[in-house]
C-alpha positions in Angstrom: 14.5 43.0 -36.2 12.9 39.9 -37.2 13.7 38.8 -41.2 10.4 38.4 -43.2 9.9 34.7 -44.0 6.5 32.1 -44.6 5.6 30.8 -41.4 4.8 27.7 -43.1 8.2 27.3 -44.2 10.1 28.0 -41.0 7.9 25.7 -39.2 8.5 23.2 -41.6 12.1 23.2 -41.1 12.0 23.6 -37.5 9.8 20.2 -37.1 12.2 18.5 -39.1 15.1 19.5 -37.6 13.7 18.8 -34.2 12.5 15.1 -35.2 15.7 14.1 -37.5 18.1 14.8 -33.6 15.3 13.7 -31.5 15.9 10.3 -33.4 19.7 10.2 -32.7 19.1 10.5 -28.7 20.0 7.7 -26.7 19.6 7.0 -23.0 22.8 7.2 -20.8 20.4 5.2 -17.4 22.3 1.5 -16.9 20.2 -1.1 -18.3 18.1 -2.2 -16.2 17.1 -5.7 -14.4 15.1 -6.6 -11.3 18.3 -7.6 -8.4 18.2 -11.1 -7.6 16.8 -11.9 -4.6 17.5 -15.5 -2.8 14.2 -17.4 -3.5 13.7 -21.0 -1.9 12.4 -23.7 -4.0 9.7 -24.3 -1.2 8.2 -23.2 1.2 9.7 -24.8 4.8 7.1 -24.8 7.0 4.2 -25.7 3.7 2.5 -29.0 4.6 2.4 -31.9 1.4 -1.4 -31.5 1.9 -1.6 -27.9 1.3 0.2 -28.5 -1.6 -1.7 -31.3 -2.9 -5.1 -30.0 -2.4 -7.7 -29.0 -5.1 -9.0 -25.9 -6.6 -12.7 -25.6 -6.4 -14.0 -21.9 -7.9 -14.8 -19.5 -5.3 -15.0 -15.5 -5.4 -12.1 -14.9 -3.0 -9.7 -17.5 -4.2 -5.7 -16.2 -4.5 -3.4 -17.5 -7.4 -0.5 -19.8 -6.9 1.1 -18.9 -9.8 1.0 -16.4 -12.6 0.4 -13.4 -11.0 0.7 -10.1 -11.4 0.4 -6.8 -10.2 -1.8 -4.7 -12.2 -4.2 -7.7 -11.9 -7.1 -6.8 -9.7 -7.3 -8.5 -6.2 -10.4 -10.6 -5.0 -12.8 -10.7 -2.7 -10.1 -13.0 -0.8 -12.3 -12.3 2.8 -15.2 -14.2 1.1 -13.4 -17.6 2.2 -14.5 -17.2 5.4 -18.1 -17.1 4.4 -19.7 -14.7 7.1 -22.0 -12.2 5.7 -21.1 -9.3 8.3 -17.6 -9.6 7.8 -18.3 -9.3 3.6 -20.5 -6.1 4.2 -17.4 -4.8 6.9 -15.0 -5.0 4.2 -17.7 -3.2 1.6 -18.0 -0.5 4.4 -14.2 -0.1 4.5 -13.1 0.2 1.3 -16.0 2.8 0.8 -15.4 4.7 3.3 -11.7 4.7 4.8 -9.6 7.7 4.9 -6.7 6.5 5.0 -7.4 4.5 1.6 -8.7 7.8 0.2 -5.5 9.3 1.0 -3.5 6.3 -0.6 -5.9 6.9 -4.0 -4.8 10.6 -4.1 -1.5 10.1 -3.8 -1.6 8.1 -7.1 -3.3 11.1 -8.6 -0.4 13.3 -7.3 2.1 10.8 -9.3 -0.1 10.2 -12.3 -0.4 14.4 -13.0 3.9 14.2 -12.3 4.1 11.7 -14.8 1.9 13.6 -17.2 3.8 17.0 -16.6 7.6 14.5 -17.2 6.1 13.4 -20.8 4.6 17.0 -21.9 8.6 17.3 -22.0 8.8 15.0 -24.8 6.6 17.6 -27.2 7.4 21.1 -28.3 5.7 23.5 -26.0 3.2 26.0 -28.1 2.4 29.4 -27.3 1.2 32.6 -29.1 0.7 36.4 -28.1 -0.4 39.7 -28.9 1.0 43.5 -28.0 3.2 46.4 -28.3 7.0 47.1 -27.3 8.7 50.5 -27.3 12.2 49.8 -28.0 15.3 52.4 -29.2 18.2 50.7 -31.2 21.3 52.1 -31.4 23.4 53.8 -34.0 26.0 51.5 -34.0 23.6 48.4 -34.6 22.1 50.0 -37.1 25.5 50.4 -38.7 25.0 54.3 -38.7 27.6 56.9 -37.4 28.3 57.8 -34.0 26.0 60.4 -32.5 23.1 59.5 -35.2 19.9 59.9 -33.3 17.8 56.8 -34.1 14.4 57.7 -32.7 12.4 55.5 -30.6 10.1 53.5 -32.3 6.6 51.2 -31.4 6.1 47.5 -32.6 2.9 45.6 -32.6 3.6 41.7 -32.9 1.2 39.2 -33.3 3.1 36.2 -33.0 3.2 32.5 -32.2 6.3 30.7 -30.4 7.6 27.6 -30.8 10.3 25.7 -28.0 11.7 22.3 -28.1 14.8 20.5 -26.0 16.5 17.6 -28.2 16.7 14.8 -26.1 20.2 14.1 -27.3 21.5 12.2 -24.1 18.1 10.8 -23.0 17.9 13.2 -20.1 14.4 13.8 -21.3 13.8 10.2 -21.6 15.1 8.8 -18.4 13.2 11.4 -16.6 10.0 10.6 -18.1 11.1 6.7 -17.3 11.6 7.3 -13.7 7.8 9.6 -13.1 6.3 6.4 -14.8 8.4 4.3 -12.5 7.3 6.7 -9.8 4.0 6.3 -11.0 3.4 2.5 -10.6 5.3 2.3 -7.2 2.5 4.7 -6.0 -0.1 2.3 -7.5 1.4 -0.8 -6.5 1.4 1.2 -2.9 -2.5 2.1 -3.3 -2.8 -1.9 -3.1 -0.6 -2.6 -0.6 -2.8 0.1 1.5 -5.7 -1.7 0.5 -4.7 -4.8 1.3 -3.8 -3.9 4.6 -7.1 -2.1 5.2 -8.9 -5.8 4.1 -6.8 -7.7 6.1 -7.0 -5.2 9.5 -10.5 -5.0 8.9 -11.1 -9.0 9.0 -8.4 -8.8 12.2 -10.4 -6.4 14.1 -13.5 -8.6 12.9 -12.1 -11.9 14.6 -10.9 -10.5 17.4 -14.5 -8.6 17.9 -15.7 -12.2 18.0 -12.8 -14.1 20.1 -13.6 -11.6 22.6 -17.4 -12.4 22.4 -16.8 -16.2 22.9 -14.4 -15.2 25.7 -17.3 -13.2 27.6 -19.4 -16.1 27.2 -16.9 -18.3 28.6 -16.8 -15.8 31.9 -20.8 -15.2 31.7 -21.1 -19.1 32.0 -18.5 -19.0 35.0 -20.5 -16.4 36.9 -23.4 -18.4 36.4 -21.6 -21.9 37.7 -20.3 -19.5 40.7 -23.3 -17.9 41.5 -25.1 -21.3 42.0 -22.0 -22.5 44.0 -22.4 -19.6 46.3 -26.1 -20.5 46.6 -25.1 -23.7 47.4 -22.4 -23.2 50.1 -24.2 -20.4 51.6 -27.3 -23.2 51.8 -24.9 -25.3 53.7 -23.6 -23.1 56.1 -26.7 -22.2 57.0 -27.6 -25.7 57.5 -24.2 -25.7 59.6 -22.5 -28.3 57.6 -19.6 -26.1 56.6 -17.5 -23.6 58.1 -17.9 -19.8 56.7 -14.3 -20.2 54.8 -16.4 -21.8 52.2 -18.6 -19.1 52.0 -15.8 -16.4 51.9 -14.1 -18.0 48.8 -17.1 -18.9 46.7 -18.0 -15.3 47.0 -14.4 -14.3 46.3 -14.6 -16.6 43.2 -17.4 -15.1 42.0 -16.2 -11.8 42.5 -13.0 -12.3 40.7 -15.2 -13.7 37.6 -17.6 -11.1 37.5 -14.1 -8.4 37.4 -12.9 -10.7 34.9 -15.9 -10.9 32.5 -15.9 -6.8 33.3 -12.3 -6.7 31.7 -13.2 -8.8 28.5 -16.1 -5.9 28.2 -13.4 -3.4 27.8 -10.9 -4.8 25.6 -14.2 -5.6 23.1 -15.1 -1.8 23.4 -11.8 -0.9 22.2 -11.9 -3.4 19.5 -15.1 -2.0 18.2 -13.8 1.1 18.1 -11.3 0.5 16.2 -13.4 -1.3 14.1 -15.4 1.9 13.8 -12.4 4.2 12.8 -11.4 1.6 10.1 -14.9 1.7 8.3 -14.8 6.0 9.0 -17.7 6.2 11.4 -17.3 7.4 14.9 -17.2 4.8 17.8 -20.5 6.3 19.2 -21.9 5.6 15.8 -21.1 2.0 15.2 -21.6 -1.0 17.2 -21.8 -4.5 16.8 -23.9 -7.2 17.9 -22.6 -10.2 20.3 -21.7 -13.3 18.6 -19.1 -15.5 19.9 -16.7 -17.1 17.1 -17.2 -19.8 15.4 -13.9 -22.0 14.9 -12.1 -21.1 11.2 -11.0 -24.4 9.5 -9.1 -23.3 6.4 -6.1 -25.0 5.0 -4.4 -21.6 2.2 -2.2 -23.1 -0.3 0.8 -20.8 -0.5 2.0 -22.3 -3.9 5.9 -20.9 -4.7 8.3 -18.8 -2.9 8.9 -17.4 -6.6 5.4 -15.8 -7.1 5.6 -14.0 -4.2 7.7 -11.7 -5.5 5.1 -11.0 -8.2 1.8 -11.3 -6.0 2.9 -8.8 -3.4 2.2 -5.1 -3.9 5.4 -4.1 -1.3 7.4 -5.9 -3.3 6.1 -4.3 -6.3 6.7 -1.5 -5.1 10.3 -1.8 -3.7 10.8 -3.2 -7.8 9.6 -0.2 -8.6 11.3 2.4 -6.7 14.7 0.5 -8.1 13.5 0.9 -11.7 13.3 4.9 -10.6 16.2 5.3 -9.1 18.0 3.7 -11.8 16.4 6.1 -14.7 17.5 9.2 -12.1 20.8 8.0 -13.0 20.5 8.3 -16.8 19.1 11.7 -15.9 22.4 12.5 -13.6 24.6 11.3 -16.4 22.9 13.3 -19.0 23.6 16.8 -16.9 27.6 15.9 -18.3 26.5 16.3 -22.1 25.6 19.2 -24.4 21.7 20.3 -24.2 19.8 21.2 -27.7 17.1 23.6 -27.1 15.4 24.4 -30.6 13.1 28.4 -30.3 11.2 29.8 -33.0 8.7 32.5 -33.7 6.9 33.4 -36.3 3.9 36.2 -37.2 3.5 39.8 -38.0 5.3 42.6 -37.2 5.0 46.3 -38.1 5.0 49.7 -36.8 1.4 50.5 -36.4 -1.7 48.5 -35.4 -3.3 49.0 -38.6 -0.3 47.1 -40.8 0.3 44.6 -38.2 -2.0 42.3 -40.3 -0.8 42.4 -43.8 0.9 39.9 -45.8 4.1 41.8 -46.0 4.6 42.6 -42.0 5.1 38.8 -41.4 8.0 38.2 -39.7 10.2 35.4 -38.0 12.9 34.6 -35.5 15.2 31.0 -35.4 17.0 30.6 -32.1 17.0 32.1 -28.8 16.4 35.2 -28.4 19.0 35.5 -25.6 21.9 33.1 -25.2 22.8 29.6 -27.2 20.8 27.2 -28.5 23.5 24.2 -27.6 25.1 24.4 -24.1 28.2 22.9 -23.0 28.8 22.2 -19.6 32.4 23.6 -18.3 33.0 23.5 -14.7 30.7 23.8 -12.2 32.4 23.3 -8.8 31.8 19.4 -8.7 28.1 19.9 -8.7 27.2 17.1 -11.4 29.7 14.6 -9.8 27.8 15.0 -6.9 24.3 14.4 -8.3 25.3 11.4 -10.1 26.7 9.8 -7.0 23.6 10.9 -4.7 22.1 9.0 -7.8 23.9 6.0 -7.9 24.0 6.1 -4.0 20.0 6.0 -4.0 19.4 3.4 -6.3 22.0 1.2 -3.9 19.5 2.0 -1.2 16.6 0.8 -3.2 18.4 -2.3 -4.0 18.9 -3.2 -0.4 15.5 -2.7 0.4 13.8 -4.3 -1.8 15.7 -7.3 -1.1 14.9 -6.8 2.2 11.3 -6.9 1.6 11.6 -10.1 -0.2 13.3 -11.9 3.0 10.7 -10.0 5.1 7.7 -11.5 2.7 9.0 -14.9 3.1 9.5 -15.0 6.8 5.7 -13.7 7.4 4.8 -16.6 5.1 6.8 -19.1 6.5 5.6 -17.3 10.6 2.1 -17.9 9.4 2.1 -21.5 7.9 3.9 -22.8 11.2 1.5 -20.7 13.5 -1.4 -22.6 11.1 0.4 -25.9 11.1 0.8 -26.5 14.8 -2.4 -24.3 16.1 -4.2 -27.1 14.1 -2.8 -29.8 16.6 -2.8 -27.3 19.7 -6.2 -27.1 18.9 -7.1 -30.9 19.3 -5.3 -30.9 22.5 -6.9 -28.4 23.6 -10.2 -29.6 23.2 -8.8 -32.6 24.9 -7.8 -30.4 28.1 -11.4 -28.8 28.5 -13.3 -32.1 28.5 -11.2 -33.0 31.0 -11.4 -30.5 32.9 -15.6 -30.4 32.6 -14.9 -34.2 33.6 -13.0 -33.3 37.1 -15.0 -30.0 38.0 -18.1 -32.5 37.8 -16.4 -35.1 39.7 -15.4 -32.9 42.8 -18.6 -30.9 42.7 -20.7 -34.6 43.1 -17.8 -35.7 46.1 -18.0 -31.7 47.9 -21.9 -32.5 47.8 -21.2 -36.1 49.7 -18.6 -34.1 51.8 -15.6 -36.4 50.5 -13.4 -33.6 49.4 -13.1 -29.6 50.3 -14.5 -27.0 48.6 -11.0 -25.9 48.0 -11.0 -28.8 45.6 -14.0 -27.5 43.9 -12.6 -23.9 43.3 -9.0 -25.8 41.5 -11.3 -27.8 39.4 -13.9 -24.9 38.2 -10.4 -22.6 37.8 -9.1 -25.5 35.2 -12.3 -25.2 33.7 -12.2 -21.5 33.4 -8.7 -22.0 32.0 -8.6 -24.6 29.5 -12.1 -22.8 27.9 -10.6 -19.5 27.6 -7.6 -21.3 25.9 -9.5 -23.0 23.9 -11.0 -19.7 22.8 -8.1 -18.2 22.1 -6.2 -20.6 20.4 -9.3 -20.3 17.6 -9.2 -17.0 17.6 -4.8 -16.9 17.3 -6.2 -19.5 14.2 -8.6 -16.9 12.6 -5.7 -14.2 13.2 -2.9 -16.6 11.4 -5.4 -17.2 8.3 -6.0 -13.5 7.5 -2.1 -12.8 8.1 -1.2 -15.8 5.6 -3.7 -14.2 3.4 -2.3 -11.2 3.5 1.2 -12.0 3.5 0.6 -14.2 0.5 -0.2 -10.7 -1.5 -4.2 -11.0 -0.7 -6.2 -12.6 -3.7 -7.6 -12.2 -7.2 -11.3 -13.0 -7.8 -10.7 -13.3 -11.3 -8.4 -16.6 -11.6 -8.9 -19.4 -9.5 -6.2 -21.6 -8.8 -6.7 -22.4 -4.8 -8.7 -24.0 -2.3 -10.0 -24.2 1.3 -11.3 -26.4 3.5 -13.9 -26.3 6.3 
């Protein structure tokens, strides 16, 4: 039976109670710091003119220095200054599944992190109804064999529940859902960064592919007038029909070629489609060969990596978790505080229930302790805290990985850039000589000074040294985007960068 006392006053007491040992908790988690993590002063492969270079404003510019990870990325793909691939990359982030997915996770670990703080507040709760109970005679202090009859209660009453976070277990766990929290966010970018930066792949190599097929289309065209030619010749009975037979074999083999660069750009516009969520029969993109990418990304310092990048952020923060688990692990050791209270009206009938003398209250559980002491329980909380500590280890290793992982893509990148500039010139070099000698041995086949054997090396060079030259700018469109990306993408906001055409 509940003793009679003003709700006011027992809630009054119980708040303070609750507040004056909330205050004397403290957190058992290891203080925490971010792991060092061996950070070069420089960048190796970074050329003095990169670094040198000024920042002009631009929408997609990325920060050298001062970043930060709740600061919202760029338009970084704007650089490149092609209006398809700005509304592909509007398309994408619209529309993407797998980007949706990455955005409801975060929901998923924002309502955790709301359901780990509701722990820090009393939990509120009120009811209405009757219970049929019999008492004994010996709790009511009566002689043995009294008959106490059964009797009906109607309660009205509201409930009160608090834990005392005396050891921080409370705490750390609500540190380690808002860790949880922001490694999920930090996540969300890294998704979305890699969704930019596939998109803007798939992009370039949707128009390598079309310069390559331009490259063949212009060969079948040469080789198709060289068979006209020849066969004009042979005809004419100034050649054998060997030169006949391998023209048309080398148009042939063209033609199969050009066929193959067909397939390999339907696949990459498929792809393309998938990224943007549209179905390959749905989506299709014009032909337009590429046109040569001639940007110079300053990479500023090894040391703002590890801010800019939103794996890295997020390896940072799964360590910051892992470490508050422990504090929740060490906790388990200590005594747990769980204040109960209720308070209302009670009475025998319905019609009483609601009078000022049928109030009625109860401090403490109603069942059990209020203060628990952990005994012995078979090695169970040894085992959690070294699963912790074990786990946080993990987390350390990896995100120190990560950090060696960020700067080699930075440091593959800037040396693919670096000598693909120079590859480039030679390049160039190569396919105006070849032009040069597939001219010179088509003019001395027409005076019959040299075989047509001749003529078929010479237009193969040709054939070679363009689709190289192709390729190579494509490989140089591919490198940008991956520096871009391994850089930790950009942020429209701040502008301390530049490019070049």
């Amino acid at each position: 039976m509940m003793k009679k006392l003003s709700p006011r006053r027992l809630l009054g007491t119980f708040l303070w109670l609750a507040a004056t040992l909330a205050m004397a908790g403290c957190s058992l988690a290891p203080t925490y710091r971010t792991p060092s993590a061996p950070t070069p002063a420089a960048f190796k492969e970074s050329s003095p003119e990169s670094a040198r270079m000024p920042a002009p404003p631009q929408d997609g510019a990325w920060k050298t220095a001062q970043p930060s990870e709740d600061v919202a990325r760029g338009r970084w793909w704007t650089v490149f200054g092609d209006a398809a691939l700005d509304e592909l990359e509007r398309q994408a982030l619209a529309a993407n599944q797998d980007l949706k997915a990455a955005a409801a996770r975060v929901k998923e670990a924002r309502a955790l992190d709301q359901t780990a703080r509701s722990s820090l507040f009393p939990t509120l709760g009120a009811g209405f109804g009757p219970t049929q109970e019999k008492l004994s005679a010996a709790s009511q202090l009566l002689p043995d064999g009294t008959n106490v009859p059964q009797q009906t209660l109607w309660r009205a009453q509201a409930g009160v529940s608090y834990e005392v976070d005396l050891f921080g277990r409370v705490a750390s766990t609500v540190e380690a859902a808002r860790a949880d929290l922001q490694q999920s966010e930090a996540l969300f970018h890294s998704v979305r960064l890699a969704l930019q930066a596939d998109v803007a792949q798939n992009y370039f190599t949707l128009r390598r592919l079309d310069a390559e097929a331009a490259v063949f289309a212009d060969a079948v065209d040469l080789r198709g007038q060289a068979l006209t030619l020849v066969q004009h010749r042979f005809a004419e009975s100034d050649i054998s029909e060997l030169d006949v037979v391998r023209a048309r074999s080398e148009l042939a083999t063209a033609r199969s070629d050009l066929m193959t660069i067909q397939r390999l750009r339907a696949a990459s516009e498929h792809a393309l489609a998938v990224l943007l969520d549209k179905a390959p029969s749905e989506f299709s993109m014009p032909a337009r060969p590429l046109t040569p990418v001639r940007l110079r990304i300053p990479p500023g310092l090894p040391s703002s990596l590890l801010e800019r990048r939103p794996d890295i952020a997020a390896a940072e923060r799964a360590m910051a978790a892992a470490n508050a688990r422990i504090g929740v692990a060490k906790a388990a050791f200590f005594p747990s505080l769980s204040l109960t209270g209720a308070g209302g009206f009670e009475s025998g009938t319905l019609g009483d229930l609601f009078k000022w003398s049928s109030r009625a209250f109860l401090l403490g559980p109603l069942a059990g302790t209020a203060l628990s002491v952990p005994i012995f329980d078979g090695g169970r909380r040894e085992g959690s805290l070294a699963n912790a500590e074990a786990a946080y280890e993990e987390d350390v290793a990896r995100y120190r990985q990560q950090v060696l992982t960020a700067f080699r893509e930075v440091e593959d990148n800037l040396s693919d850039l670096r000598i693909l500039e120079s590859q480039t010139e030679t390049q160039s070099d190569a396919v105006a000589s070849s032009l040069r000698a597939a001219q010179l041995s088509r003019a001395q086949y027409t005076e019959g000074a040299v075989a047509y054997l001749d003529v078929i090396d010479a237009e193969r060079t040709v054939l070679q040294s363009r689709r190289a030259a192709v390729q190579l700018a494509g490989m140089q469109a591919s490198a940008t985007v991956n520096l871009i990306r391994a850089l930790g993408g950009g942020w429209g906001d701040t502008v301390v960068s530049s490019s070049e055409r």
